[in-house]
C-alpha positions as CSV (number, residue, x, y, z in Angstrom):
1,X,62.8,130.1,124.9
2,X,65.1,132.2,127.5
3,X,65.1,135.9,126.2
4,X,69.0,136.5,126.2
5,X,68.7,140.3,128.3
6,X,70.7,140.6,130.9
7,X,71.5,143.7,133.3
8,X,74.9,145.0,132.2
9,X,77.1,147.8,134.2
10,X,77.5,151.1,132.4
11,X,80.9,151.3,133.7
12,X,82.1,147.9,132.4
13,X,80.5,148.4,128.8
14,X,83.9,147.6,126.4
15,X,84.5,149.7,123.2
16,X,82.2,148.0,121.2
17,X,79.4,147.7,123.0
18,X,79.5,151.3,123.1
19,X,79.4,152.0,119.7
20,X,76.5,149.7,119.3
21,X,74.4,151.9,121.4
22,X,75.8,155.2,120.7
23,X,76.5,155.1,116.9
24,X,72.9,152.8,116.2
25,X,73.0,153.0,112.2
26,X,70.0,153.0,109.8
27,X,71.0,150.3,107.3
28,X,71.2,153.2,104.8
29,X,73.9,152.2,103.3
30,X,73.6,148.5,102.2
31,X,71.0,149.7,99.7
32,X,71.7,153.1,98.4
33,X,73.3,152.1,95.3
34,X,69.6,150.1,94.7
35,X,67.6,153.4,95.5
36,X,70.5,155.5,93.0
37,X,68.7,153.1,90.8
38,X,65.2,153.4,91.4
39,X,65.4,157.1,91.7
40,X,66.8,158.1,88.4
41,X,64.9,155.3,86.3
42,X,61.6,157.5,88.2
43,X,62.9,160.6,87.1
44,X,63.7,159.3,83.4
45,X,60.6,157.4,82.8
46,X,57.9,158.8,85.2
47,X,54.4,156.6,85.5
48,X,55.7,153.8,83.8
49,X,58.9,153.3,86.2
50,X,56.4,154.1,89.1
51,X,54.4,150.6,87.9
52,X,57.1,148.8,87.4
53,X,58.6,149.4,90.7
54,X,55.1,148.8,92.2
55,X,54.6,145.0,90.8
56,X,58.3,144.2,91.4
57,X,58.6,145.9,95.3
58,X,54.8,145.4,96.5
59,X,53.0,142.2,94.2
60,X,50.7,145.1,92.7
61,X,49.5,145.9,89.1
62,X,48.5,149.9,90.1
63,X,46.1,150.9,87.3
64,X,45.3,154.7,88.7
65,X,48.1,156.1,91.1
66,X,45.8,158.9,92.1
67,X,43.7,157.7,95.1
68,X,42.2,160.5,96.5
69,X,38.6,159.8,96.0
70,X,39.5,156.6,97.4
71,X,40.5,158.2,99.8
72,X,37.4,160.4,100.9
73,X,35.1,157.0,99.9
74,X,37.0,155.3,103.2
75,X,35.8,157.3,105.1
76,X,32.5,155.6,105.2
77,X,34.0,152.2,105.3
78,X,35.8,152.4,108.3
79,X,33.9,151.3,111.9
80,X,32.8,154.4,113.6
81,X,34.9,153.8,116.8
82,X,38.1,153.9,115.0
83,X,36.8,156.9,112.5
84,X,35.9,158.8,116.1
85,X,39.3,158.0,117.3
86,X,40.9,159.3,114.6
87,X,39.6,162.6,114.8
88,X,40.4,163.0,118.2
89,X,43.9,162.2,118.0
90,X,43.5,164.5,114.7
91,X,41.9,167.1,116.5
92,X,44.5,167.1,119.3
93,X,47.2,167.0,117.4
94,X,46.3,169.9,115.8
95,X,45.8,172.5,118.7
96,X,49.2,171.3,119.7
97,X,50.5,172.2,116.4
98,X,48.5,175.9,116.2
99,X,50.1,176.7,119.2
100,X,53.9,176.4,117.4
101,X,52.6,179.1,114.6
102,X,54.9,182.1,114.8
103,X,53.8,185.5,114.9
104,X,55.1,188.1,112.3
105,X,56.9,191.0,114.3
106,X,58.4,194.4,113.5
107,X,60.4,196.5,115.9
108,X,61.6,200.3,115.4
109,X,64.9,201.4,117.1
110,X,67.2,204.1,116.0
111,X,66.0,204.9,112.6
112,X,65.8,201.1,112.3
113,X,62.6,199.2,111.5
114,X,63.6,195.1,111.8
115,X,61.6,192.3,111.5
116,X,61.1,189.1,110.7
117,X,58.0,187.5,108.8
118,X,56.9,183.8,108.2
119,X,55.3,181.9,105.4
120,X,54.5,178.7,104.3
121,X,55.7,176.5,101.4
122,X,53.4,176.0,98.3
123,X,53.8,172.6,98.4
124,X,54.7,169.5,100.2
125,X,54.8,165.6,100.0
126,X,53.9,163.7,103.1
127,X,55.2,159.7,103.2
128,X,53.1,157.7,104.8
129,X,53.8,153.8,105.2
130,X,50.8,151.9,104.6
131,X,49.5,149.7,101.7
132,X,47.6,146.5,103.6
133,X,48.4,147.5,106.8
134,X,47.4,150.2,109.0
135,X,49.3,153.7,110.2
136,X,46.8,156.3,110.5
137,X,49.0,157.6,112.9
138,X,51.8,158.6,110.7
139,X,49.1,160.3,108.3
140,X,47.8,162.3,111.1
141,X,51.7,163.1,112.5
142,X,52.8,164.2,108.7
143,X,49.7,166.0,107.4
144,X,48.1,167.9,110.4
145,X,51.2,169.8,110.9
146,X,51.3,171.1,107.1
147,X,47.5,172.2,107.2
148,X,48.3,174.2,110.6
149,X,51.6,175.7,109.2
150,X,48.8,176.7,105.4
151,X,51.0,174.7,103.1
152,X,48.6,175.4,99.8
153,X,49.1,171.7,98.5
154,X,50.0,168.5,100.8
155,X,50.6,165.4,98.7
156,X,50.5,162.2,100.0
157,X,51.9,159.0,99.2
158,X,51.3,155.7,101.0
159,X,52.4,152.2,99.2
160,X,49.7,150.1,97.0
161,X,48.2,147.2,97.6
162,X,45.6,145.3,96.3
163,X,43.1,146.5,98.7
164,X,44.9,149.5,100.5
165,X,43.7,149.4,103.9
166,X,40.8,152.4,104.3
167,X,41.9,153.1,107.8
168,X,44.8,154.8,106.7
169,X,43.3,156.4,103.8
170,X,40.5,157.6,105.7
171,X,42.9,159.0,108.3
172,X,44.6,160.7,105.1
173,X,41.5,162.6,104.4
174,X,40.6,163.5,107.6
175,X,43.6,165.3,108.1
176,X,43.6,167.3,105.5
177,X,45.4,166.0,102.5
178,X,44.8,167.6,99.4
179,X,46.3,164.4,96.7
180,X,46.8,161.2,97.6
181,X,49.0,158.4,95.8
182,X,49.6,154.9,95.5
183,X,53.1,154.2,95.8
184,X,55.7,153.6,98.2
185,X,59.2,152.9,98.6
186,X,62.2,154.4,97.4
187,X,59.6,155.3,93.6
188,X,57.4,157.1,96.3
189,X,60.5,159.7,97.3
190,X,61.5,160.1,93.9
191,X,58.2,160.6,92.2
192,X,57.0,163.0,94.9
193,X,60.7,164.9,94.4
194,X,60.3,165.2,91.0
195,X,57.1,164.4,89.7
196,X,55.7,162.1,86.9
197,X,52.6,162.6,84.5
198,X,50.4,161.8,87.7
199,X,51.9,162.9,90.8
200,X,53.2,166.6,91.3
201,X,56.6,167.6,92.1
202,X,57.0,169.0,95.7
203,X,59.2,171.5,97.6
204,X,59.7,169.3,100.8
205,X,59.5,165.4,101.5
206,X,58.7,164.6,105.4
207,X,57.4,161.4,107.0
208,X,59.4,157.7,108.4
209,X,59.6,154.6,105.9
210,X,62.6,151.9,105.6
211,X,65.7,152.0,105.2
212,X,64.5,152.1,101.7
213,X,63.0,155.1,101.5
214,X,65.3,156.8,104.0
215,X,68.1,156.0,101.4
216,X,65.7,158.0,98.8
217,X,65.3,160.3,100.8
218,X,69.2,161.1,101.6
219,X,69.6,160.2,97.2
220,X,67.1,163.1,96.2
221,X,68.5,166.3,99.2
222,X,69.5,168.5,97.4
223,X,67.2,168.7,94.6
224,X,64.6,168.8,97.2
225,X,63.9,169.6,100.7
226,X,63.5,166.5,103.1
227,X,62.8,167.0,107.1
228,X,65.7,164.1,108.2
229,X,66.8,160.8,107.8
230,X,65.0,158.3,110.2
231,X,66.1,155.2,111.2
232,X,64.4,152.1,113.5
233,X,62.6,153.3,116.6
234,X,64.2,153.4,119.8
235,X,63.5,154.3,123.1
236,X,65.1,155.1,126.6
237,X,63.8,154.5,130.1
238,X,65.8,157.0,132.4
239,X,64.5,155.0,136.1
240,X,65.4,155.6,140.0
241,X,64.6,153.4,142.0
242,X,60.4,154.6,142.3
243,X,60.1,153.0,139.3
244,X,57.3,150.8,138.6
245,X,59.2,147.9,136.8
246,X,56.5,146.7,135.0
247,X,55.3,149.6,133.4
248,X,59.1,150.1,132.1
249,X,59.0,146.9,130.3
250,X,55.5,147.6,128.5
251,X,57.5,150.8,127.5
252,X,60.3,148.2,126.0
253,X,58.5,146.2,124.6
254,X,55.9,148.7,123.1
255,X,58.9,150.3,120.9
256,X,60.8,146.4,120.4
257,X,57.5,145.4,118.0
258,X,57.8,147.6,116.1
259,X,61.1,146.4,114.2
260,X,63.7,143.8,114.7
261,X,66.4,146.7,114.5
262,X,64.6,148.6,117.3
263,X,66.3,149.9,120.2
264,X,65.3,149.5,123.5
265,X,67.2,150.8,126.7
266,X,66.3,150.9,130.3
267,X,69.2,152.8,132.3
268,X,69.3,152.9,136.3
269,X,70.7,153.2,139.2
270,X,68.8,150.4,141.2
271,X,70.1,146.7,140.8
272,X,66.9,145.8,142.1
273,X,65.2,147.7,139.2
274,X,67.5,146.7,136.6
275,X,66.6,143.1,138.0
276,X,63.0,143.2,138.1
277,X,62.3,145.2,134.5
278,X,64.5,142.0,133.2
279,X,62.2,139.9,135.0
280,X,58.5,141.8,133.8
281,X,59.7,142.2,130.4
282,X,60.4,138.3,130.0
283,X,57.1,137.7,131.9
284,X,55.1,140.0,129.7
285,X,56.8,139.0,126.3
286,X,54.9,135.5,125.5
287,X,51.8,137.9,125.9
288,X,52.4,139.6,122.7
289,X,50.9,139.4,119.1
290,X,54.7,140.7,117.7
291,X,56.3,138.9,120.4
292,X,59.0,137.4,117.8
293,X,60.1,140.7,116.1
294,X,60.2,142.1,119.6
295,X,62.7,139.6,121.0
296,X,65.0,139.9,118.3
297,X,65.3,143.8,118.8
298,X,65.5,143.0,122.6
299,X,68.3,140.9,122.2
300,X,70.4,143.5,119.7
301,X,73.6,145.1,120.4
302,X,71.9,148.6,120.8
303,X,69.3,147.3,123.3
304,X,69.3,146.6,126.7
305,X,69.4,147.2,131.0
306,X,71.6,149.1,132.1
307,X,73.1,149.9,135.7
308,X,75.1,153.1,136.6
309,X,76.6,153.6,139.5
310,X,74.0,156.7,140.2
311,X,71.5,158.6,138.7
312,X,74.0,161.4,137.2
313,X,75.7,158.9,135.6
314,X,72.4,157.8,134.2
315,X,71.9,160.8,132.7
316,X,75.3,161.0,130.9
317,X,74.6,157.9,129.8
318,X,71.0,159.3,128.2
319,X,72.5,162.6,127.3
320,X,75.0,160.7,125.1
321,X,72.3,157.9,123.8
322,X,70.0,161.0,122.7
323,X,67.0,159.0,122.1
324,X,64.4,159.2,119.9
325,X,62.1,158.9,122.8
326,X,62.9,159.1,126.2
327,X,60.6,158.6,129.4
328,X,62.3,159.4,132.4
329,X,60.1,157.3,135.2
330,X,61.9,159.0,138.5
331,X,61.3,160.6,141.2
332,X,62.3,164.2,140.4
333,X,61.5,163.8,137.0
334,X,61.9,167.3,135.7
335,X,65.3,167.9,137.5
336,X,66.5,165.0,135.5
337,X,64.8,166.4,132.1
338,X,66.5,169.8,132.4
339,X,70.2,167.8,132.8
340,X,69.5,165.8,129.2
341,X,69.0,168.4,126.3
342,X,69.1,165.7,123.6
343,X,66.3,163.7,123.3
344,X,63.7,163.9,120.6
345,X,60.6,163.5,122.8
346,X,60.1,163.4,126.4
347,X,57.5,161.4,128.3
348,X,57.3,162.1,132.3
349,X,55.8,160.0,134.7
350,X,54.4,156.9,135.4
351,X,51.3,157.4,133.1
352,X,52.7,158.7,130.0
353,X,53.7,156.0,128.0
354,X,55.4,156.5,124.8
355,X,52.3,155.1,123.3
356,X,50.7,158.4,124.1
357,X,52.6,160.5,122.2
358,X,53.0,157.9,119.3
359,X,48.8,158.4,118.9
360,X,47.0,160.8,120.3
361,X,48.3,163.4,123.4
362,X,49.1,165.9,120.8
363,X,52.7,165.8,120.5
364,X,54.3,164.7,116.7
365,X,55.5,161.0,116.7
366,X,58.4,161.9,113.3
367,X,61.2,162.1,115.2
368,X,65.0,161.8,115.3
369,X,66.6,158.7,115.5
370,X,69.9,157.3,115.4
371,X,71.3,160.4,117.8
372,X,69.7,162.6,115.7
373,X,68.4,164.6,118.4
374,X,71.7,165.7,119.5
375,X,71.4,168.3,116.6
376,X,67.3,169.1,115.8
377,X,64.1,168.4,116.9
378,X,60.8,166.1,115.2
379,X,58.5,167.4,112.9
380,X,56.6,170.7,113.9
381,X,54.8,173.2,112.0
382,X,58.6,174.9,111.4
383,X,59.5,172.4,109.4
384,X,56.9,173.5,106.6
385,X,58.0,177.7,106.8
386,X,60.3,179.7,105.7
387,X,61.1,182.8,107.1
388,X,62.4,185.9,105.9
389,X,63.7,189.3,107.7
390,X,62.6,192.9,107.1
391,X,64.3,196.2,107.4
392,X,63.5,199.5,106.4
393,X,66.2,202.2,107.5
394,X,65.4,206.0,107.5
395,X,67.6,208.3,106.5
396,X,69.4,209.5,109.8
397,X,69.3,205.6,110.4
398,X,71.4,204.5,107.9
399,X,73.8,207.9,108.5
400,X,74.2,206.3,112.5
401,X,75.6,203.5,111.2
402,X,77.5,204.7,107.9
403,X,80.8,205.1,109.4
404,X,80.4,201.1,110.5
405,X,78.8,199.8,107.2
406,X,81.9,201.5,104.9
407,X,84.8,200.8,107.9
408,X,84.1,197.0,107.1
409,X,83.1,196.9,103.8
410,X,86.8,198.8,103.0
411,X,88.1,195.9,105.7
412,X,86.7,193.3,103.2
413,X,87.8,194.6,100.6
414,X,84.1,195.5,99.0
415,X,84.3,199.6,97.7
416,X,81.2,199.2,95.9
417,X,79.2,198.2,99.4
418,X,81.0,201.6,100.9
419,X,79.7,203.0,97.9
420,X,76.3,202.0,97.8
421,X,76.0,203.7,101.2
422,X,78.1,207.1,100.6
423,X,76.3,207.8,97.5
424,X,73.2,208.4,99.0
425,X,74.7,211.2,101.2
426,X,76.8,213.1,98.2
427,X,74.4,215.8,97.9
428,X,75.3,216.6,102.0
429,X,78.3,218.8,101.0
């Protein structure tokens, strides 16, 4: 079968193929009246909701939700290569991580002492998809970051199956968790935000899922702390013409299996590059295992090859896309990375494929999707502290800046702010 992926202009793209790539939407909407649902049954009826959402959602009678000595037991069940591989990725994931960790600070000026101090939450829930299959990965993404940033309790919860696969739960363990539960979906989000007999309540819910549990996720802010809302991966290939054609359609296509609503976009200014990634990726496509859910998300409205008329136009083009993941296979790589501020994570360079940062270079794989990026960043160890400032003024420190403090206070109409401050001068004369 032809793959339908042609190389289309930038400049001739019409309205709506525009807002196909620009305004890529999560599906969060076609089920959140479902999840309203799910969510408050949960919060009404706890365990028992929990179960019945389990058999309905994922064919599974759960009899204990609670598997963290499951957990720990896979460990020794899982081949040693893959447990060794783990831990690496674990391990570098985690100096990448320390090396976020803020530092408390305190500065005197003026009869002003000022600072600012950070701690961690108490406690946090960690989605991890799962269940049969396999996505250590996420585990290590969600949970190493919360142990770096001393969250006292990180909660897991990864769907059920009838035998959960032990890759994931070892992974789980390894980096860090401290409870681990069977249950996914949109019952996941809402047991984790406000807890049931077995699972404990949380302060903040982080980790990718479905559209599903993205629509939990958006149904319970509010009531708790959530990181964002993530929608199918996507990438962006940002090529000149040094590209290495095949190597951008690996990229393509390693980001296409992962979902049929992927998006996958290869922007450039070389025709003959445009030409020849078409050509690679329909050459290397039959090769793959998911090679049926990866055609489909090649052939969307939000993916393709695109040709601008130069590389600046290129850029625009990727500065307004602002993927999720964007490798930039040029040249003058980093001249081009500091002209495109929105992107969620960056891969330079022939050699680092997005795979890299999806496993194992160090870098966090949660990140924003659906143009997300064009207002935060991915997960970090930020995303599990809070910070709060410091002052202490002395005396003649708060007398230098009296005259300010009651001038606008009277402005605002506050006299009892003017008069906190006077009063403590009244004995002056």
């Amino acid at each position: 079968m032809t793959l339908d992926l042609g190389v289309r202009a930038v400049a001739d793209l019409r309205p709506a193929e525009r807002e196909a790539l620009f305004e890529r939407d999560a599906g969060v909407s076609a089920v959140r009246s479902d999840v309203r649902e799910i969510v408050e049954r949960v919060r009404e009826e706890g365990d028992v909701a929990v179960r019945e959402f389990s058999r309905e959602f994922d064919d599974v009678d759960v009899g204990n939700l609670d598997v963290t000595d499951a957990a720990e037991r896979a460990v020794s069940e899982v081949e040693d290569d893959v447990l060794d591989a783990i831990r690496t990725a674990i391990d570098n994931v985690r100096v990448f991580h320390e090396r976020q960790l803020p530092e408390d600070w305190r500065v005197s000026e003026d009869g002003r002492e000022l600072g600012r101090r950070f701690r961690p939450l108490e406690r946090v829930g960690v989605y991890v998809p799962g269940g049969a299959a396999a996505y250590p990965s996420s585990a290590i993404m969600g949970v190493v970051p919360a142990v770096v940033a001393g969250v006292e309790h990180v909660a897991v919860a990864t769907p059920p199956a009838e035998e959960m696969n032990p890759v994931t739960l070892a992974a789980i363990h390894e980096a860090g968790a401290d409870r681990v539960y069977a249950v996914g979906g949109a019952q996941a989000v809402a047991a984790l935000a406000y807890g049931t007999e077995t699972v404990n309540a949380v302060q903040k819910l982080v980790g990718p899922g479905n559209r599903w549990v993205t629509a939990a996720k958006a149904e319970v802010r509010g009531d708790v702390e959530i990181d964002f809302l993530a929608g199918p991966s996507e990438v962006l290939v940002l090529a000149d013409d040094t590209a290495t054609p095949d190597y951008v359609a690996a990229d393509l296509l390693a980001q296409a299996e992962h979902d049929p609503n992927a998006s996958v976009v290869c922007v450039t200014d070389s025709a003959a590059v445009a030409e020849a990634v078409v050509a690679a990726v329909e050459e290397q496509l039959p090769d793959r295992a998911r090679a049926d859910v990866a055609r489909e998300a090649l052939e969307a409205d939000a993916s393709g090859v695109f040709l601008a008329r130069s590389m600046p136009e290129a850029v625009l083009f990727a500065e307004e896309y602002a993927a999720e993941h964007l490798s930039i296979q040029a040249a003058d790589d980093e001249a081009l990375l500091d002209r495109v501020a929105n992107a969620g994570s960056v891969f330079l360079g022939p050699y680092t494929p997005v795979a890299a940062g999806d496993y194992a270079s160090g870098t966090n794989h949660v990140l924003p999707t659906s143009g997300g990026a064009r207002l935060h960043g991915g997960l970090s160890v930020d995303t599990f502290l809070r910070s709060s400032t410091v002052q202490r003024l002395s005396r003649e420190g708060l007398d230098d800046l009296s005259e300010t403090i009651t001038t606008l206070a009277e402005a605002e109409g506050l006299e009892a702010h003017a008069a906190s401050v006077r009063v403590r001068f009244e004995d002056d004369g």
